[in-house]
C-alpha positions in Angstrom: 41.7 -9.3 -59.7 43.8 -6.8 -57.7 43.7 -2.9 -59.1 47.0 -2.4 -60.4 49.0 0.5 -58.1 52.0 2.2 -60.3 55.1 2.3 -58.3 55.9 5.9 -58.0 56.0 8.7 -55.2 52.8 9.2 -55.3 50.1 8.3 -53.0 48.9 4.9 -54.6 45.4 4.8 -52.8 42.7 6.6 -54.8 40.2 6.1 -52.4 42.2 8.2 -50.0 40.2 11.5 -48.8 42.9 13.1 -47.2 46.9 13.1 -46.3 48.6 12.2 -43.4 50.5 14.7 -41.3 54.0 14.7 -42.2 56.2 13.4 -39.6 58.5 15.2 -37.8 62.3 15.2 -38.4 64.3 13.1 -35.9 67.7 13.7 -34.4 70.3 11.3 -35.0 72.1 10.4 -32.4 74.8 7.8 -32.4 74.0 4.2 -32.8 74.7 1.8 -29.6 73.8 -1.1 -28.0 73.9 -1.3 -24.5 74.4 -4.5 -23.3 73.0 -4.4 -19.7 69.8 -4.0 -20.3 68.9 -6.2 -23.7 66.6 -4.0 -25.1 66.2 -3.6 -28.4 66.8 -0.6 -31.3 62.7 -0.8 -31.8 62.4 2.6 -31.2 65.2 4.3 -32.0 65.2 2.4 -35.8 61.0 3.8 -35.4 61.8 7.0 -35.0 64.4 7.0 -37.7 61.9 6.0 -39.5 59.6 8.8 -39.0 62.1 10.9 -39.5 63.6 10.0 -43.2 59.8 9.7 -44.3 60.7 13.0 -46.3 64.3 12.1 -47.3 65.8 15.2 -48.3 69.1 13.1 -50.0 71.1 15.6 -48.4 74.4 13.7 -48.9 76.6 12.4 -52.2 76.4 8.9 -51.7 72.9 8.8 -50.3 71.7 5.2 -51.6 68.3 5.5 -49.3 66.0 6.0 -52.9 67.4 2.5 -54.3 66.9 0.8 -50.8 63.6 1.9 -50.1 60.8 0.9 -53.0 57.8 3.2 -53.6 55.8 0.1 -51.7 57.4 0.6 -48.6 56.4 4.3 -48.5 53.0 3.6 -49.7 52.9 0.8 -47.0 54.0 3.5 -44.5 51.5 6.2 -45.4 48.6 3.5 -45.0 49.7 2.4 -41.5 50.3 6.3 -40.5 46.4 6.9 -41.5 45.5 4.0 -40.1 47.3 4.7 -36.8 48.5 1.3 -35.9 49.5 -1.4 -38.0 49.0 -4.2 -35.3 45.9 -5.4 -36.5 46.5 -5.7 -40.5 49.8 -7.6 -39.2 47.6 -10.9 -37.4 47.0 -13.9 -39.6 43.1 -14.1 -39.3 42.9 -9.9 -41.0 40.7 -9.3 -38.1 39.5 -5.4 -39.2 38.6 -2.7 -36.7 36.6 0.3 -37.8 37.5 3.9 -37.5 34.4 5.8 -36.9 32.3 6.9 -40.2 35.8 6.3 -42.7 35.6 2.7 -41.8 34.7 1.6 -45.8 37.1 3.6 -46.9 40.1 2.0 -44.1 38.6 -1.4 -44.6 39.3 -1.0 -48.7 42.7 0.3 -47.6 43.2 -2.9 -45.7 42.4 -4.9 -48.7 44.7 -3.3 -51.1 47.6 -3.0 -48.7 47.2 -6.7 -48.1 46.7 -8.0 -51.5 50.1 -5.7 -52.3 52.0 -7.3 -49.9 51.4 -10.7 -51.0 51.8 -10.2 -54.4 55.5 -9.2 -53.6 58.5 -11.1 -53.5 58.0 -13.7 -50.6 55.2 -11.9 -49.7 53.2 -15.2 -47.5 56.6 -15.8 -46.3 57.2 -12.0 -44.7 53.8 -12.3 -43.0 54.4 -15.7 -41.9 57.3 -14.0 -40.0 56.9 -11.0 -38.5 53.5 -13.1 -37.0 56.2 -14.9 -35.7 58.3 -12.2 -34.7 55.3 -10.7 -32.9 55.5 -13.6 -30.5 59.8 -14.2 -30.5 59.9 -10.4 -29.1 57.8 -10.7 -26.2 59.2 -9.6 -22.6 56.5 -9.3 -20.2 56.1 -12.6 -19.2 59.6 -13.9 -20.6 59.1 -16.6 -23.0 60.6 -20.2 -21.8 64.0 -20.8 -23.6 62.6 -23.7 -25.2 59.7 -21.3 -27.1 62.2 -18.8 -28.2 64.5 -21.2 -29.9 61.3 -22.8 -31.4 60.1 -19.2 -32.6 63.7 -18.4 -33.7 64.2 -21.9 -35.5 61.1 -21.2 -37.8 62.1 -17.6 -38.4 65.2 -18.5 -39.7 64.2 -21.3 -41.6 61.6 -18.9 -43.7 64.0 -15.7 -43.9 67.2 -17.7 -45.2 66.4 -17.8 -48.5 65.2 -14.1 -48.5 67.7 -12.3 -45.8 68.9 -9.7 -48.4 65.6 -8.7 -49.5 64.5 -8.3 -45.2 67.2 -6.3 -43.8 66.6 -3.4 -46.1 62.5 -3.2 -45.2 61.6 -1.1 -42.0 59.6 -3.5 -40.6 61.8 -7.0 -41.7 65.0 -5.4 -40.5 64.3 -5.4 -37.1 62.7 -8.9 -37.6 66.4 -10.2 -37.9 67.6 -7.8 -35.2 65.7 -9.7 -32.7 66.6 -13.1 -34.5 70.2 -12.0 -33.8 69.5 -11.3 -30.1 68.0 -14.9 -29.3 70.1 -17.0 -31.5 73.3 -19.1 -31.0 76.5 -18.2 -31.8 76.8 -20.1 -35.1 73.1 -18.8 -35.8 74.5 -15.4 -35.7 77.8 -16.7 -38.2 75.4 -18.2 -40.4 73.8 -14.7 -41.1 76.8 -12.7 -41.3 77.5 -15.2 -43.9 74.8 -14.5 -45.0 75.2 -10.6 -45.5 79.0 -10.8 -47.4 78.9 -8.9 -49.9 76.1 -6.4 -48.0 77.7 -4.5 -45.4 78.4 -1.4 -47.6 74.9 -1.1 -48.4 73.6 -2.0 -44.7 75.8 0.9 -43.7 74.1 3.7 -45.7 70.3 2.7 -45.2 68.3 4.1 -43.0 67.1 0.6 -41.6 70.0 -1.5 -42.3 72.5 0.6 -40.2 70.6 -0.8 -37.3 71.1 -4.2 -38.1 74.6 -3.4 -39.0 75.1 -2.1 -35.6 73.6 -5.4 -34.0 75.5 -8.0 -35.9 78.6 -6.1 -34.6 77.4 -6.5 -31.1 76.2 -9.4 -30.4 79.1 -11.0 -33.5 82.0 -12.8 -32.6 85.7 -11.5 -33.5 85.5 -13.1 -36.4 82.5 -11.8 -37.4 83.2 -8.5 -36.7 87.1 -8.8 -38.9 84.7 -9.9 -41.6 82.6 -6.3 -42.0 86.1 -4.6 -41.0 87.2 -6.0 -44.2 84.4 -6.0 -45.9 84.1 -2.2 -45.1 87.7 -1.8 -45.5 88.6 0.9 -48.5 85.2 2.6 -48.3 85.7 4.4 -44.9 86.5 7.9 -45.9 83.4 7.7 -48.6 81.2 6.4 -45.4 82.3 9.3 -43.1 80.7 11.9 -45.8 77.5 9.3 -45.9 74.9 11.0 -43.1 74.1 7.5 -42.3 77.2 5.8 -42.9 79.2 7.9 -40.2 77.3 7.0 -37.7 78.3 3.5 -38.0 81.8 3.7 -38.6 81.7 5.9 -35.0 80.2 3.2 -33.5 82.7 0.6 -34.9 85.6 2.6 -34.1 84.8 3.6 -30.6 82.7 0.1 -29.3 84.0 -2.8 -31.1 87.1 -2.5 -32.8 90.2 -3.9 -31.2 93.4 -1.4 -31.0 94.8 -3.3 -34.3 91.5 -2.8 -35.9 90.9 1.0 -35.1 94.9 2.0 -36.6 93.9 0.0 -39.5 90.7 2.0 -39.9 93.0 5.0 -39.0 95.7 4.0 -41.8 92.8 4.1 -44.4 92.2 7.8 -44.0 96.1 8.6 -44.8 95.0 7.7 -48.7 94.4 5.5 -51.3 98.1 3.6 -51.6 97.4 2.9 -47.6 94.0 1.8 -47.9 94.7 -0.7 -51.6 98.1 -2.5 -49.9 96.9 -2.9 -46.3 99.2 -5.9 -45.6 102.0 -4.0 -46.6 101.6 -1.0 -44.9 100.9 -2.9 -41.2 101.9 -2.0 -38.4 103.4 1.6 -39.6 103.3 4.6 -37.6 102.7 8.2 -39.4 105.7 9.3 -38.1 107.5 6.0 -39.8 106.0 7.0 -43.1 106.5 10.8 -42.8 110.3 10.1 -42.1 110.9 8.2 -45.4 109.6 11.2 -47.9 108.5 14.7 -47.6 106.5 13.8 -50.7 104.4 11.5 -48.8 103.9 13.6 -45.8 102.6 16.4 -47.9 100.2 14.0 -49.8 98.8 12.4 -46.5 98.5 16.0 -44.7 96.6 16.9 -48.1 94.0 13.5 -47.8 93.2 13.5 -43.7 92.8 17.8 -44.2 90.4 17.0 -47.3 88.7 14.1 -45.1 88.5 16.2 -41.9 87.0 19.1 -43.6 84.3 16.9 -45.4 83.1 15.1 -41.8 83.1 18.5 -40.2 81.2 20.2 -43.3 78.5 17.2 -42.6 78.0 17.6 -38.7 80.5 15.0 -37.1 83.1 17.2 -35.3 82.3 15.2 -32.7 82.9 11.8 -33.2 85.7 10.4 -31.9 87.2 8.5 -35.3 87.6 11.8 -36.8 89.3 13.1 -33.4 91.6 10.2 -34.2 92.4 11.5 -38.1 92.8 14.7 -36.5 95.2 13.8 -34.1 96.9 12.5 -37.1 96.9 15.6 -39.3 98.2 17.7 -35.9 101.5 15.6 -35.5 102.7 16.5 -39.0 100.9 19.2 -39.9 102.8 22.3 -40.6 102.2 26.0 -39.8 99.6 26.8 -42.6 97.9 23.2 -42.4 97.5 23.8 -38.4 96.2 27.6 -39.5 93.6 26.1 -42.0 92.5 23.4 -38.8 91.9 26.1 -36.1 89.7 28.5 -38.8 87.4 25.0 -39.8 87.2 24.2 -36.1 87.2 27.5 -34.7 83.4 27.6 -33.9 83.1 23.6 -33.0 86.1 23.5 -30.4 84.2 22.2 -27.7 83.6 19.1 -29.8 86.8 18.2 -29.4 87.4 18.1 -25.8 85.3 15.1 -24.4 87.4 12.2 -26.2 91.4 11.6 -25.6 92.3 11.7 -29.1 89.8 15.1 -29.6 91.4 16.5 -26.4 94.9 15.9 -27.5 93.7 17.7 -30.8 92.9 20.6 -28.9 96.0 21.3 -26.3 98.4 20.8 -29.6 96.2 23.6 -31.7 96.5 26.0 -28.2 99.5 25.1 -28.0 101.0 26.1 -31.6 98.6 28.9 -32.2 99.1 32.5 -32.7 97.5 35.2 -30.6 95.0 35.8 -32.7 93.5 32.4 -33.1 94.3 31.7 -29.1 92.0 34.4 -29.1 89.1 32.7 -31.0 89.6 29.5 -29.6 88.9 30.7 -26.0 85.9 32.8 -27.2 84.8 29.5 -28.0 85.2 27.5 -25.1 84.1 29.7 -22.6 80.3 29.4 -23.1 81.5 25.7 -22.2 83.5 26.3 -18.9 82.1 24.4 -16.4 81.4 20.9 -18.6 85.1 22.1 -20.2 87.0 22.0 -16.3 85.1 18.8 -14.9 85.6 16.6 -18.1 88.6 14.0 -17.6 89.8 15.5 -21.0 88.4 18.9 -21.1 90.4 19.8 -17.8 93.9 19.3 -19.7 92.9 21.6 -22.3 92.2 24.4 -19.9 95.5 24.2 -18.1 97.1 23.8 -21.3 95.3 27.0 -21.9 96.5 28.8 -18.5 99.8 27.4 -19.7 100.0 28.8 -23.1 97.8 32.2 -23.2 100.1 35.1 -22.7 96.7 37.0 -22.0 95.9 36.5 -18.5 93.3 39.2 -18.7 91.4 37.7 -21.7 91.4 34.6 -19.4 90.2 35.9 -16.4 87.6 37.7 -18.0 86.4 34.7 -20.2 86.1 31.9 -17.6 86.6 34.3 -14.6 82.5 34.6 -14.1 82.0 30.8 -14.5 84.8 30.1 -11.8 83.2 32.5 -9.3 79.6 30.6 -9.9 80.6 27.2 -9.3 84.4 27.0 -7.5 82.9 25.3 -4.6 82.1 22.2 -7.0 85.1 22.6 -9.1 87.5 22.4 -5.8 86.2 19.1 -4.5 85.4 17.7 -7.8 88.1 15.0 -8.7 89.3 16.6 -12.2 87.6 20.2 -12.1 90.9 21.0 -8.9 93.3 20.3 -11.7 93.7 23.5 -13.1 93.2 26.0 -9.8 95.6 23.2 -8.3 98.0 24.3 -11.5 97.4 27.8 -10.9 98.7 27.5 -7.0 101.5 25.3 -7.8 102.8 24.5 -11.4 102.7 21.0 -12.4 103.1 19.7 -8.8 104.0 15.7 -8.8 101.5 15.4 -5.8 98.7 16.0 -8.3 99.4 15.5 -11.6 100.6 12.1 -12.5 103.4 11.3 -14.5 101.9 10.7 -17.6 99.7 13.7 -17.1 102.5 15.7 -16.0 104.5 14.7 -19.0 102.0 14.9 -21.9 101.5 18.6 -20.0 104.9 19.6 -20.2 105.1 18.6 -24.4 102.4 21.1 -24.6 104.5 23.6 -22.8 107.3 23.1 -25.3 104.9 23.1 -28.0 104.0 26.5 -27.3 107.6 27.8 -26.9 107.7 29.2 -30.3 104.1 31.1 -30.0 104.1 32.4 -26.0 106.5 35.2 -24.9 106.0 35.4 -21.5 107.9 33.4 -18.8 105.9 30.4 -17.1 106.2 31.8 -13.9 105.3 35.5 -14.4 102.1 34.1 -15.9 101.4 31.9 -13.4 101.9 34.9 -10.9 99.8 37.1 -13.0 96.8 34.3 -13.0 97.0 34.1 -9.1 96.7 37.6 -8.8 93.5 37.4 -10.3 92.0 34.3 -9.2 93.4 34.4 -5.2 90.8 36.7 -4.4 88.2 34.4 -5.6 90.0 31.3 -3.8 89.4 33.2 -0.6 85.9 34.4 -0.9 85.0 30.9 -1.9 86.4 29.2 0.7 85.0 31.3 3.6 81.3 31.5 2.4 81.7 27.7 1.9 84.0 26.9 4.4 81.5 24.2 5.8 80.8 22.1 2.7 84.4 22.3 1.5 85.9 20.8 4.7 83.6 17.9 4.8 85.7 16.7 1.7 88.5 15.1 1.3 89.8 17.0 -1.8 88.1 20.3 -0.5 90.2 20.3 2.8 93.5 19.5 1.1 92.6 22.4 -1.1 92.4 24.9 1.8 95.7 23.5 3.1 97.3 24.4 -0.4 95.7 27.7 -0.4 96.7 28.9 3.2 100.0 26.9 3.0 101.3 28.8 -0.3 103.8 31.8 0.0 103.5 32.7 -3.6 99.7 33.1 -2.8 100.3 35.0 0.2 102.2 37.7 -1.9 100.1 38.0 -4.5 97.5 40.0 -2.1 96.7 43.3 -1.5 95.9 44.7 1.6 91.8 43.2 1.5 92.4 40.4 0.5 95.1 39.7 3.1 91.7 40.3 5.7 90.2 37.7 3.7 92.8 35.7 3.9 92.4 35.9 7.9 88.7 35.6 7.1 89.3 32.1 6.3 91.1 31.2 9.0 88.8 32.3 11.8 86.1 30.3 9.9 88.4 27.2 10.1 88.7 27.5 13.7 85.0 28.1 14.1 84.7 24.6 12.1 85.8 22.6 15.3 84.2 24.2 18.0 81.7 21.5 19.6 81.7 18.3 21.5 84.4 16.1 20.1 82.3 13.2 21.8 79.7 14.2 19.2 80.8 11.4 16.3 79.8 14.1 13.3 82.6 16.2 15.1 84.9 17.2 11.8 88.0 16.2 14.4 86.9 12.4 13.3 87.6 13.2 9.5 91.1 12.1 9.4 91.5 14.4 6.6 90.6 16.8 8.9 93.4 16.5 11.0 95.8 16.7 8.2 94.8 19.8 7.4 94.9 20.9 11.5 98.5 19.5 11.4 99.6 21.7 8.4 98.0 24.7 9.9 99.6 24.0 13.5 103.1 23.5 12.1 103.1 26.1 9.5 104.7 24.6 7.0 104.6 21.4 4.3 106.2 18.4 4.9 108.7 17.3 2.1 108.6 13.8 2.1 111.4 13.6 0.3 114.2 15.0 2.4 111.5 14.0 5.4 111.4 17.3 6.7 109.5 20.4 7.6 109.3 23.1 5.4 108.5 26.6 7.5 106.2 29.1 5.2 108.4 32.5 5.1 105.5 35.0 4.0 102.5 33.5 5.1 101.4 35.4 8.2 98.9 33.8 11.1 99.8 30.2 10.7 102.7 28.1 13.0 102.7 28.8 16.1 100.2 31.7 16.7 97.7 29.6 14.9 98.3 26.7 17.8 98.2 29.1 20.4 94.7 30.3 19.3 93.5 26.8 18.0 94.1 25.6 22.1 92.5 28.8 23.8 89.5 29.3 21.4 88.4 25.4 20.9 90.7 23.3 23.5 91.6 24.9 26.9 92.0 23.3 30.4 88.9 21.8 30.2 89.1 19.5 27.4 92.5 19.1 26.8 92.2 15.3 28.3 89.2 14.8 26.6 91.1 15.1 23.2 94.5 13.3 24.6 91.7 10.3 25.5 90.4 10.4 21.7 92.2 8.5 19.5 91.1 10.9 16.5 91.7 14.1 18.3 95.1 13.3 20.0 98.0 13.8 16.8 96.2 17.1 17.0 97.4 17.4 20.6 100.7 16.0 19.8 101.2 18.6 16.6 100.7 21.6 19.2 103.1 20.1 21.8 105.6 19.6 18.6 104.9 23.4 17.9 104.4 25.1 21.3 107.4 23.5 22.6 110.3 26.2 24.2 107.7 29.1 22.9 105.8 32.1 24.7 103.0 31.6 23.0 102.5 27.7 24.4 103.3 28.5 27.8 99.4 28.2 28.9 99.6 25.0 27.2 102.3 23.0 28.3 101.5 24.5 32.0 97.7 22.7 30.9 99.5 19.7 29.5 101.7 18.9 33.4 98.7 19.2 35.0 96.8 16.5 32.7 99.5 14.4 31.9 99.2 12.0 34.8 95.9 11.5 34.5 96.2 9.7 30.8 96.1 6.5 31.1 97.5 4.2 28.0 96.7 0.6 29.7 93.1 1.7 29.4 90.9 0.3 27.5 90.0 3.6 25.2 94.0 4.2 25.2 94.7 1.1 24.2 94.6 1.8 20.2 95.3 5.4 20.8 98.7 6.2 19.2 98.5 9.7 19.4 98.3 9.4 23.1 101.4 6.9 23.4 103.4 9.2 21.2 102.9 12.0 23.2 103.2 10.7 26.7 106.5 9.4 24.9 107.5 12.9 24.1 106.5 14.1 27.3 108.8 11.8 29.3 
């Protein structure tokens, strides 16, 4: 007869001689399944594991201590002592020994196992995970035809006892891997399976994990199914430790846009969670407009739920970003007061997500001074991720936009834009804001959806910023010029090789407002930066890494040879009026220093380098300073032949010669 072991939290095994270590807390991270590579959650649920060993029931609906039995952790503490549970897990008990405690291990073995069968469908558990053993197997890949054997027997002994599985360590993952090599109506048959379950599958430790599988690999029905299911308990499973971290995963990866406003709805209050159906397909603002009452009372219930999922660690989920965009649209001056001070210290959790980010540019936006003031102390340890992020960007220029401070801002993100302008400059979202600083909300760059969501934040802040747009702008350029300039010349060479780098130094030397805002050593920089453009093109244009076969390249030649921007509008040139050392004395030095006599037909004969001939004939023409070339240019002109066969693609030379006659 087996000795009777009493189901408490103590260790069960008398003959134990010592303890095992305890394990060591896990992160959580957030639960996903990434579907290119098929692996499982083995080791993410096995670390999770680990970590809750020592549950410290942290949170108000913690149901983990009427999941997990006193077996399971005695079960656990075994295996940990033993150091592998692989070979108490095979069918024939094959024992190996562990030094001089082997008696007492093989005992152990013999208790562990005569405990496990004398539970609940005990033969039937070990009957599948020796299964599952062989279903799980990568390395060879099993045929098809195994698998569905493997998966037909596994569900054929698990059916009858699929509520009692998914809460066990061990058995959860059992039907994880079920789920990932069974048929569609395989997988129906166990979400059927699970009604009534979901709730509970959310807040376990091991049963989120299967939670989070069903939902991936489940059909749209399946999924509506534990949307409903789950429906009415959200705002309780966003305070749940585990029970967030699911409902950020069904938000963010597999609800449809319906789907996510209803989950959204449900955080407005009881009344909106109880009558679902007969609040769809409302907007907040719909509601708000009907009864002050109302909007007080859902401004009260998202603040109450916002604060809760903060107070518990999930500022940055995205869901609650959601909520809070919510709150922010109706919120009044006190509510968006109380916001800042709980977010205050956790701002940059806001800025990688749309909803988070529009969070952010409305709270700069209607802030005061003081709490501008905080908010930037904030981000500012966060400036470079903060500029380059898709998001992150808009809530710096909304920043440049909004802070009457210019000083606090150059001095807070000032340093960071010195260290690493070079990247931000060629770096697809990081130009945004030195682009803003240069030029407002230029259509060029900003599109018009950016532009316009922008310009609400603008008038947003109308009631909270004093100073005129402009006369901030100004008083940012002052500052940051300067550091435009320096940047540019020590890396003139990396940031003409790209695209958005050499368009950059076209908006920096072709900017009036620029050119005024400098003192008397900066203007030498300023000149600085030209001589190191012309440097750039010195060399052998028959050399193919010649920056003259950059078409980009030549745009930025063209600007600098003309002197002026092109409005495409009114198709016409624009002449700079401040800008000093661009136009025609920049052509005049661009052909003596890099062209001259002795290569001018060299670049009239290549097809990359001729516009750039044409743009200084365009220039030069009727002027003192292009008399050395167009005397140059008569001499040559003859001798370019379009009918040849390097001409015969070469616009640039047929245009010119066109001009020329």
């Amino acid at each position: 007869m087996a000795p009777v072991v009493k189901k408490n939290n103590k260790r069960p095994l008398k003959s134990e001689s010592k303890k095992a270590a305890p394990a060591p807390a896990a992160k959580k991270a957030r639960i996903s399944v990434d579907s290119s590579d098929e692996d499982e959650l083995d080791d993410v649920a096995s670390q999770h594991i680990d970590g809750d060993a020592s549950s410290d029931a942290s949170s108000d609906d913690d149901e983990l201590d009427d999941i997990v039995s006193s077996d399971d952790e005695a079960e656990k503490d075994a295996e940990e002592q033993e150091g592998s549970d692989a070979e108490e897990e095979k069918e024939d008990g094959e024992e190996k020994p562990a030094g001089g405690n082997s008696d007492n291990h093989t005992e152990q073995r013999k208790l562990l196992k005569e405990r496990k069968m004398q539970r609940k469908a005990g033969t039937e558990v070990q009957h599948i995970k020796s299964l599952w053993e062989k279903l799980r197997v990568k390395n060879p890949p099993l045929p098809k035809q195994l698998r569905e054997k493997y998966s037909n027997e596994i569900w054929d002994l698990a059916k009858d006892c699929i509520c009692d599985l998914v809460m066990k360590h061990d058995a959860s993952r059992v039907i994880q891997t079920l789920l990932k090599y069974s048929t569609k109506e395989r997988r129906e048959q166990i979400v059927d399976s699970l009604k009534g379950k979901f709730y509970i599958l959310a807040t376990s430790a091991y049963g989120k994990y299967l939670l989070v599988k069903l939902l991936h690999y489940g059909s749209k029905k399946s999924r509506q199914t534990i949307i409903d299911e789950l429906h009415g308990c959200l705002r309780k499973l966003m305070r749940h430790r585990e029970g967030a971290y699911v409902v950020e995963d069904l938000y963010v990866l597999y609800a449809t846009h319906e789907q996510r406003q209803q989950m959204i709805r449900e955080f407005w209050g009881a009344e909106y969670a109880v009558f679902r159906d007969t609040h769809s397909g409302l907007t907040l603002e719909d509601v708000c407009a009907t009864s002050i009452e109302k909007k007080t009372i859902i401004a009260r219930n998202l603040l109450g739920t916002i604060t809760a999922s903060v107070e518990k660690g999930s500022t940055g989920f995205q869901i609650l970003h959601a909520a809070m965009r919510e709150l922010v649209k109706i919120a009044n001056e006190k509510e968006i007061s109380e916001l800042i001070e709980l977010l205050h210290e956790e701002f940059a959790e806001l800025v990688h997500t749309p909803e988070g980010a529009d969070v952010a540019c409305t709270l700069i936006a209607k802030a005061n001074a003081k709490e501008r003031k905080s908010i930037i102390k904030t981000l500012k340890d966060h400036s470079e991720k903060l500029i380059k992020n898709e998001h992150g960007n808009l809530v710096f220029i909304t920043a440049l936009m909004c802070v009457d401070d210019t000083v606090l801002m150059f001095k807070s993100f000032g340093p960071s834009a010195k260290e690493h302008l070079q990247e931000f400059i060629v770096d697809k979202y990081g130009r945004r804001p030195w682009i803003y600083i240069l030029l407002g909300l230029d259509g060029k760059y900003f599109a018009p959806n950016v532009k316009k969501e922008l310009s609400r934040y603008k008038a947003m802040s109308e009631l909270t910023s004093k100073k005129p747009d402009l006369q901030r702008r100004h008083e940012l350029l002052n500052k940051f010029a300067p550091m435009y300039l320096s940047t540019i010349s020590k890396y003139y060479a990396e940031i003409l090789s790209e695209n958005l780098g050499s368009q950059f130094i076209s908006e920096v030397l072709l900017n009036d407002e620029l050119y005024e805002q400098l003192s008397e050593k900066d203007t030498k920089s300023f000149e600085q930066v030209i001589d190191r453009i012309v440097i750039a093109f010195k060399g052998d244009i028959s050399d193919e890494h010649h920056p003259i076969h950059r078409p980009f390249s030549t745009r930025l030649l063209k600007a600098l040879i003309q002197g002026g921007k092109w409005n495409n509008k009114e198709r016409k040139l624009e002449p700079l009026q401040k800008v000093k050392g661009l136009g025609a004395v920049f052509a005049q030095r661009f052909y003596d220093e890099i062209i001259d006599s002795s290569n001018l037909l060299e670049w009239i004969n290549t097809s990359d380098s001729s516009f750039t001939i044409v743009a200084l004939y365009e220039t030069l023409e009727g002027k003192e300073e292009g008399d050395q070339f167009l005397n140059d240019l008569d001499e040559v002109k003859d001798k370019v032949d379009i009918n040849s066969e390097e001409n015969k693609n070469n616009k640039g030379a047929h245009l010119l010669l066109k001009l020329l006659n």
